[in-house]
C-alpha positions as CSV (number, residue, x, y, z in Angstrom):
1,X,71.3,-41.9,-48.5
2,X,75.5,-41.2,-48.1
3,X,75.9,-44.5,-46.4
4,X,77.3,-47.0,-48.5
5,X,75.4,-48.4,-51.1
6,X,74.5,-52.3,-49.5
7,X,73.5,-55.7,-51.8
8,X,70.0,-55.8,-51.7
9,X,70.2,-59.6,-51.2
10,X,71.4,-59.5,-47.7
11,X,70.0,-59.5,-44.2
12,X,70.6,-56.1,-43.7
13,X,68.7,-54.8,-46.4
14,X,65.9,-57.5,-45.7
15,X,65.6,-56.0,-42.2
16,X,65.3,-52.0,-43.5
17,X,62.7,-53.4,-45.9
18,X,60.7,-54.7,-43.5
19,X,60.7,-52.2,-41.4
20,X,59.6,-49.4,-44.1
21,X,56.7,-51.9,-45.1
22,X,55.0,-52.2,-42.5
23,X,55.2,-48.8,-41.1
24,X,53.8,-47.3,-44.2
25,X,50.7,-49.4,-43.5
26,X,49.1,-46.1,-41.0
27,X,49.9,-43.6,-43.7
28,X,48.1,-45.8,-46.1
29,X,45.3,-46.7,-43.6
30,X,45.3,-50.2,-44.1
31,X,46.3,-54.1,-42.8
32,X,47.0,-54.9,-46.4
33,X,50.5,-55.4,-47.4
34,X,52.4,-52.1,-49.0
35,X,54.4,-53.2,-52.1
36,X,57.6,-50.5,-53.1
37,X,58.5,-50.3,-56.6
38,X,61.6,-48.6,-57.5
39,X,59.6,-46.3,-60.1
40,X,57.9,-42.7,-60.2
41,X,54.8,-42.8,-58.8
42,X,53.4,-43.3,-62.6
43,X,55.2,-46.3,-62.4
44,X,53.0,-47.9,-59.8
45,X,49.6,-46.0,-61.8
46,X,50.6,-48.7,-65.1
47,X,51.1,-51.0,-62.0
48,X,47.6,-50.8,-61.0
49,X,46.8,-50.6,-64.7
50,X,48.3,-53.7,-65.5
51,X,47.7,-56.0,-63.0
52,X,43.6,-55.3,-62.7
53,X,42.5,-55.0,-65.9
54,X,42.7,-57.2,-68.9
55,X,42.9,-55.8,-72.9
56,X,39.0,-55.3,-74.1
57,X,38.1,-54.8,-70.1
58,X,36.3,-51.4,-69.1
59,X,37.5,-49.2,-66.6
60,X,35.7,-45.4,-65.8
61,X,38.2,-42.7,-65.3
62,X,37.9,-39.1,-63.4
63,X,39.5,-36.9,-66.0
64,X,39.7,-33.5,-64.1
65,X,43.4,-32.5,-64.6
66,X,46.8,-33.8,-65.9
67,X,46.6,-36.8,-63.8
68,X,43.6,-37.9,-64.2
69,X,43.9,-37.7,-68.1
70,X,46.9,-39.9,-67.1
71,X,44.7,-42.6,-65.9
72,X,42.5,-42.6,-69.1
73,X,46.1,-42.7,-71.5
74,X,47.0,-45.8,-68.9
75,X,44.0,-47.4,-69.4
76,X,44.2,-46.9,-73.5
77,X,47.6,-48.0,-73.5
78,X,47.2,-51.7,-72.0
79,X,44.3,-51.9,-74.5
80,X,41.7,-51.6,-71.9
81,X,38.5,-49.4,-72.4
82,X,38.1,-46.3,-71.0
83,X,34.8,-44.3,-69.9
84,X,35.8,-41.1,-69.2
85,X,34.2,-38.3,-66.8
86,X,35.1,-35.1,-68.0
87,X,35.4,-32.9,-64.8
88,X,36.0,-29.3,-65.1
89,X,39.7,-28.6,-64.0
90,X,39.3,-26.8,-60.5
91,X,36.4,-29.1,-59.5
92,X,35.9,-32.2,-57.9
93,X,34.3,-35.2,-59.1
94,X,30.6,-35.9,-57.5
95,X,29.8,-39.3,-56.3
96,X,26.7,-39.2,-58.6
97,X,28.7,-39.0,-61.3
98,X,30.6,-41.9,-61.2
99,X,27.2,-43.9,-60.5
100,X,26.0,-42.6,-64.0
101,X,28.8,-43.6,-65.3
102,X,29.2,-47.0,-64.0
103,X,25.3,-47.0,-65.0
104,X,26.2,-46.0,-68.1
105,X,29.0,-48.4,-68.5
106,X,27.8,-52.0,-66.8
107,X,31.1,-53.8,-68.0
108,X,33.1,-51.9,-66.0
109,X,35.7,-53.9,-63.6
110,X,37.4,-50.4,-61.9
111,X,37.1,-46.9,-61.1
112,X,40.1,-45.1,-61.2
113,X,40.9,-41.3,-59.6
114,X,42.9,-39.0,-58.1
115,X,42.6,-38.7,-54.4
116,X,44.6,-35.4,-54.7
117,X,44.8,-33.8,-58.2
118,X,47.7,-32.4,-58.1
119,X,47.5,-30.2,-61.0
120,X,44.7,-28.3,-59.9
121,X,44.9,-28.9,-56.2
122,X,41.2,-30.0,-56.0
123,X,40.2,-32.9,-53.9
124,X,38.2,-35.8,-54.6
125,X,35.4,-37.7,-52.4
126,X,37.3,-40.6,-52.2
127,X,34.9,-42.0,-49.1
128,X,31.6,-41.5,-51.0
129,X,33.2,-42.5,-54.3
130,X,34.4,-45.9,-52.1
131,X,30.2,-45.9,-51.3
132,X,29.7,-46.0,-54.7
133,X,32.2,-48.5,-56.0
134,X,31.2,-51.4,-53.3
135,X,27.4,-50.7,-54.5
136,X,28.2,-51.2,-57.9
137,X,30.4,-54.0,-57.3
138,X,34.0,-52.5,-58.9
139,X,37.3,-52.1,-57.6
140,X,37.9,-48.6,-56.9
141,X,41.8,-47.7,-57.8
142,X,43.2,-43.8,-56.1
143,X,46.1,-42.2,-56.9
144,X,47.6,-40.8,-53.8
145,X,50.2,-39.6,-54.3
146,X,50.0,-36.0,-52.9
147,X,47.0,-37.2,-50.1
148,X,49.2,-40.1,-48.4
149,X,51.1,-38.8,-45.7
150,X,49.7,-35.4,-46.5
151,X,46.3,-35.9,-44.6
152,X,44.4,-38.9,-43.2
153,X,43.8,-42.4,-45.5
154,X,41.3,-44.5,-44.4
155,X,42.2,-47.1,-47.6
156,X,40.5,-50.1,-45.9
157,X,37.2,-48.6,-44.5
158,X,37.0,-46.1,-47.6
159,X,36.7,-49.2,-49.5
160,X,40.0,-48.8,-51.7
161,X,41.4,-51.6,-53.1
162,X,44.4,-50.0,-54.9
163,X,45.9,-47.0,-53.3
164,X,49.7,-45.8,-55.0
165,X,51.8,-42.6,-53.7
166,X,55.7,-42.1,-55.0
167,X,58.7,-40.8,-52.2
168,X,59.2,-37.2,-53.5
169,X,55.6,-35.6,-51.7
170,X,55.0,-36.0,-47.9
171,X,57.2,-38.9,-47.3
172,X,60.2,-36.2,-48.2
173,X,62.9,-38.2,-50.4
174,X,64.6,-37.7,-54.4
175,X,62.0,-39.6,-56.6
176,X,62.3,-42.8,-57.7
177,X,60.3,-44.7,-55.4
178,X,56.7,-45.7,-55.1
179,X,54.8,-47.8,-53.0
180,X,51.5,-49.6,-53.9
181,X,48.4,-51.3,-51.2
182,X,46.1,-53.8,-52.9
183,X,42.7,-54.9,-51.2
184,X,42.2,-58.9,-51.0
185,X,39.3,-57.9,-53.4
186,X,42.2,-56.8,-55.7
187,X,44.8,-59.5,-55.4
188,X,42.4,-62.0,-56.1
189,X,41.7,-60.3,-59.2
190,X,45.5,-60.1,-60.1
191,X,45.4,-63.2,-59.5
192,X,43.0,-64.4,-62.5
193,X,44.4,-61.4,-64.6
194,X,45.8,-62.9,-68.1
195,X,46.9,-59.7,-69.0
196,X,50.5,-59.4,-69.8
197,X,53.3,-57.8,-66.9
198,X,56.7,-58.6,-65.8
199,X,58.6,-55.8,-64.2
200,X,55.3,-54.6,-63.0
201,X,53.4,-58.1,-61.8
202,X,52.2,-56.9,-58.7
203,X,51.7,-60.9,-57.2
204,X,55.6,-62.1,-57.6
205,X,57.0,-58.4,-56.0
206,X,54.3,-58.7,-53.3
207,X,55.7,-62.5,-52.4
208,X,59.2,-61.8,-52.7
209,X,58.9,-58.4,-50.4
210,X,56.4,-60.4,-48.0
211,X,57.6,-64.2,-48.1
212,X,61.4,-63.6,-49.1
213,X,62.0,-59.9,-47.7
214,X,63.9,-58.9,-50.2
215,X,63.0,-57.1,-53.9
216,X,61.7,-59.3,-57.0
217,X,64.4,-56.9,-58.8
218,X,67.2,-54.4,-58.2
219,X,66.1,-52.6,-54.9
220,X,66.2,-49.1,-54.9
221,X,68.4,-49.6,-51.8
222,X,69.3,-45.4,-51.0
223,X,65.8,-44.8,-51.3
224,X,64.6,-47.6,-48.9
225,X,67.5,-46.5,-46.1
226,X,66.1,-43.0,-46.6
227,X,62.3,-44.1,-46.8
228,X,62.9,-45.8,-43.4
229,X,64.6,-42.4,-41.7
230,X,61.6,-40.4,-43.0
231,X,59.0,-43.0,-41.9
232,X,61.0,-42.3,-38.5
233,X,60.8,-38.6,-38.7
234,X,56.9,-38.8,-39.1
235,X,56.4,-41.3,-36.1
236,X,58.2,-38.7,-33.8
237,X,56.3,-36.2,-35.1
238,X,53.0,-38.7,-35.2
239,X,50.9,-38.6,-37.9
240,X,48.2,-36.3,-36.2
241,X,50.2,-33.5,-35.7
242,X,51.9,-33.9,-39.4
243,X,48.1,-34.1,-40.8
244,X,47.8,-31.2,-38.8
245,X,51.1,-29.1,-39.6
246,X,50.3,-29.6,-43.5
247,X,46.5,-28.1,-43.0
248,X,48.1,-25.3,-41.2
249,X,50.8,-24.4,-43.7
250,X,47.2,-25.1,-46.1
251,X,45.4,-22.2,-44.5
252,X,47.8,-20.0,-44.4
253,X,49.0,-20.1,-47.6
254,X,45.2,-20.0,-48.8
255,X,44.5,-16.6,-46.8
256,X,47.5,-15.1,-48.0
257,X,46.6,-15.5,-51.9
258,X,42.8,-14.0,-50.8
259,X,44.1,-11.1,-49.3
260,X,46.7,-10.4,-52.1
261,X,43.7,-10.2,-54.6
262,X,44.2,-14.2,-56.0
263,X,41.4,-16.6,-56.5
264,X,41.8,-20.0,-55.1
265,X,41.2,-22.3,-58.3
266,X,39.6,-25.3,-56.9
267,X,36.1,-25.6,-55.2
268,X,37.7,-28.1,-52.7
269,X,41.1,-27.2,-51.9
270,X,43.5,-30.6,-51.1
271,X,45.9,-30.1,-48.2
272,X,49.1,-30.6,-49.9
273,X,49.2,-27.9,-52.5
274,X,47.4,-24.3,-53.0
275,X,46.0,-23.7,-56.3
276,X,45.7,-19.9,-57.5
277,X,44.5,-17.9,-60.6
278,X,47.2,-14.6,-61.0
279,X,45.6,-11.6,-61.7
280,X,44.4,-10.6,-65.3
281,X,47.5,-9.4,-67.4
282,X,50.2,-11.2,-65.1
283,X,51.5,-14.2,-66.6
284,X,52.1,-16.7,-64.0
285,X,55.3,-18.3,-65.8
286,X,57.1,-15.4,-65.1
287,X,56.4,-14.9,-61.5
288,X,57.2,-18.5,-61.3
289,X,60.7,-17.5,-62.9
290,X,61.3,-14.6,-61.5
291,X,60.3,-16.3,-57.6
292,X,63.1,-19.2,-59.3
293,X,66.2,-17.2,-60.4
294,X,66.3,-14.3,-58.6
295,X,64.7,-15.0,-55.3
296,X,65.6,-18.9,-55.1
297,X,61.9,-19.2,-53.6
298,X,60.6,-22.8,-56.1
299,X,56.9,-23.1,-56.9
300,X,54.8,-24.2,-60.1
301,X,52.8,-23.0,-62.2
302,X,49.5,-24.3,-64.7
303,X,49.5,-26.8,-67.3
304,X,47.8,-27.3,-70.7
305,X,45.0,-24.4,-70.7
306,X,45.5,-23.0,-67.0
307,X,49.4,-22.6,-68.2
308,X,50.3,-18.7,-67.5
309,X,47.6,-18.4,-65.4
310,X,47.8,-21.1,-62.6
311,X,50.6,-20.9,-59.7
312,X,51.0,-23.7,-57.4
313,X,52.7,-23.5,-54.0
314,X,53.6,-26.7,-52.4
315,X,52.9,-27.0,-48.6
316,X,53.6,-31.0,-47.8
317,X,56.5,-33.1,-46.2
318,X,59.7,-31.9,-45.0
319,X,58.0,-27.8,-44.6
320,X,57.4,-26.0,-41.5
321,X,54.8,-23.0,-41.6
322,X,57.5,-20.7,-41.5
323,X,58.5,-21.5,-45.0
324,X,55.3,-20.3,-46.1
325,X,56.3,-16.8,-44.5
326,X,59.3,-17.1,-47.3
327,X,57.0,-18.7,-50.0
328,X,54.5,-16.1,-49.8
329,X,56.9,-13.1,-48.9
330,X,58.5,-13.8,-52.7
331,X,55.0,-14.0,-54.1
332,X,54.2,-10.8,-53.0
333,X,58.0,-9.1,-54.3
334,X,57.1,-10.9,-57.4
335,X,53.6,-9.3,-57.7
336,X,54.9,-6.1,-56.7
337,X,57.7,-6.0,-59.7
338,X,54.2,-7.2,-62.1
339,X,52.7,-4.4,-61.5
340,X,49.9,-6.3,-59.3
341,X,48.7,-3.4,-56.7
342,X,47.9,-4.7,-53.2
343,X,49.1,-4.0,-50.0
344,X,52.6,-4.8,-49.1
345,X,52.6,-7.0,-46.1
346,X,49.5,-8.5,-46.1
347,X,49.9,-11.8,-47.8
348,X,52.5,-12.5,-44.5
349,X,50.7,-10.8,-42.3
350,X,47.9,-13.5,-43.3
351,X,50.3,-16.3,-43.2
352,X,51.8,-15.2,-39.6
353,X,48.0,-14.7,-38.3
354,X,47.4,-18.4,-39.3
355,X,50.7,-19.4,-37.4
356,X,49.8,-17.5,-34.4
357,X,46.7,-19.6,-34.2
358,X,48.6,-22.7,-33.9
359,X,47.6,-26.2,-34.8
C-alpha cells in the first residue's frame, strides 16, 4: 500500500485486478465471477439490496443481531418488503424457520442472512438454509463478511447466489473494500431488475472488471495492490491450514473464557470471533477500556441490549495463536483489577494447552 498510487486505467492495474479476482473465487467457493467495490462491506449488502429486488418486492430477513437488523433497514430502505425472523441474539436461525416464513410469505423473491453474525458471534446454517431456498424457489443472499476466508465457503454447492465480505476481516487490509459473487440465477434477475442503481449496478461493474479489466469507477487502487499481497499470503499458507489456524486460535480463546468463569453467548459459536457474557456486576465496557488504554490489548464489546455485558475477541486474518496468549493474558489482568475471582493463569494456561495440541 506505500507503493506509488497507479491510474487505474492502465495495464498495470488491469493486470493486479485480475489477478485478485480470480483468486478470491476459492475463498468464496465458487466459478462465478467476484465483483470488488470500493465500499465497506455494507456497501456491497445495499449492493445485493439493490440490484435483486424491486420497490413493493418481498424479501425474508434473519434478524438475530446488529447485522441482520441491517438487512431488514436495507430491505426498507429501497422500498422493498421485509418479513422478518426475529432470532434471539446468541442463537442461530433454524432452517424450519425460514420455510415458515417463506410459507408464510409466498411473494418472497430472496432470503437474506448472516453467514457469520458478527455481533453475537453465532453461526448460521447457511447449507440447510441453501436446502431450503432452492426448494422454495428464492435466491438466497449471505453476508460473509466475517465467514469468507475465515472458514470454508461452499457458495456454489450451498446454493448461494449472492455472497459479500469487505477487506478489513480474514483477508487482513484498512477497510474500504468489498467484494461481491452473484449466482447465474442472480444476474439473470439483475438483469430484469427495474429498480433504480448507479454506483451500485452490479451488471455494468461486473462487465467492466470481467470484459474491460479495469473499474466501472475510481478503483480503490492501494486496496487492490494490498488485496493481491494478502490473497498471496493465504495461498502460501493454503487455505486449509488458514481454515485451520482460525479454528485453533477459536478453541483456544473459547476454553480460556470457560475456565475464567465466562459464558460463551452463542449456541453455535462462528470461527472468527468469540462471543462472551462478563460476570454479574462487571461491566464489560470497562474491561474493554481498560484492556484498550492501559494494556494496548483491542477487543469489543456488546451492542444495543448485550452492551456492558458482551466482550468480543477477534481471532481471524493476519493472527497467530500466540496473540491469543496476549489477548487472553490482558483479559484476565483486567478481570483481576474488577474484582472477578478466578485463578490466575488459567485462562493462558487453557489457551497454551490448545496450542500445544496443534492444528
Amino acid at each position: 500500500m506505500a507503493r506509488p498510487v497507479i491510474h487505474h486505467r492502465t495495464p498495470e492495474f488491469s493486470a493486479v485486478l485480475d489477478s485478485a479476482r480470480e483468486r478470491l473465487k476459492p475463498l468464496f467457493g465458487t466459478r462465478q465471477e467476484v465483483i470488488l467495490l470500493a465500499s465497506s462491506g455494507t456497501g456491497a449488502m445495499e449492493a445485493a439490496v439493490a440490484n435483486l429486488l424491486e420497490p413493493e418486492d418481498h424479501a425474508v430477513f434473519v434478524n438475530g443481531g446488529k447485522f441482520g437488523e441491517r438487512w431488514g433497514k436495507l430491505i426498507s430502505a429501497h422500498g422493498a418488503i421485509a418479513h422478518e425472523i426475529k432470532v434471539e441474539w446468541g442463537r442461530s436461525v433454524h432452517p424450519e424457520q425460514v420455510d415458515d416464513a417463506l410459507r408464510a410469505a409466498p411473494s418472497a423473491q430472496a432470503v437474506f442472512v448472516q453467514a457469520s453474525e458478527t455481533s453475537t458471534g453465532a453461526l448460521h446454517p447457511i447449507a440447510e438454509i441453501g436446502e431450503v431456498a432452492r426448494t422454495r424457489g428464492v435466491m438466497l443472499v449471505v453476508d460473509g463478511i466475517t465467514s469468507v476466508g475465515v472458514f470454508e465457503q461452499k457458495m456454489d454447492e450451498w446454493g448461494v447466489d449472492a455472497l459479500v465480505t469487505g477487506s478489513q476481516k480474514a483477508l487482513m487490509l484498512p477497510p474500504g473494500l468489498a467484494m461481491i459473487a452473484l449466482s447465474q440465477q442472480a444476474l439473470a434477475h439483475a438483469r430484469e431488475s427495474r429498480a433504480p442503481r448507479y454506483y451500485f449496478d452490479l451488471l455494468r461493474e461486473l462487465k467492466a472488471q470481467r470484459d474491460e479489466h479495469t473499474t466501472a469507477y475510481t478503483a480503490a487502487v492501494a486496496l487492490v495492490f494490498a488485496l493481491n499481497k494478502a490473497l498471496d499470503l493465504i495461498y502460501a499458507e493454503t487455505l486449509p491450514r488458514v481454515f485451520a489456524r482460525q479454528l485453533l486460535m477459536a478453541e483456544a480463546t473459547r476454553a480460556a473464557a470457560l475456565v475464567l468463569g465466562l459464558r460463551i453467548f452463542p449456541d453455535h459459536p462462528a470461527p472468527g470471533v468469540t462471543a462472551m457474557v462478563t460476570p454479574e456486576g462487571i461491566d464489560s465496557s470497562k474491561l474493554i477500556r481498560y484492556m484498550r488504554d492501559e494494556l494496548g490489548v483491542s477487543v469489543q464489546g456488546g451492542q444495543d441490549q448485550m452492551k456492558g455485558r458482551l466482550l468480543r475477541i477477534g481471532h481471524m486474518g493476519y493472527l497467530a495463536p500466540f496473540d491469543m496468549l496476549i489477548a487472553v493474558g490482558a483479559l484476565e489482568v483486567a478481570l483481576s483489577k474488577a474484582g472477578h475471582g478466578f485463578e490466575s493463569g488459567t485462562g493462558v494456561a487453557a489457551v497454551q494447552a490448545r496450542i500445544n495440541q496443534g492444528i
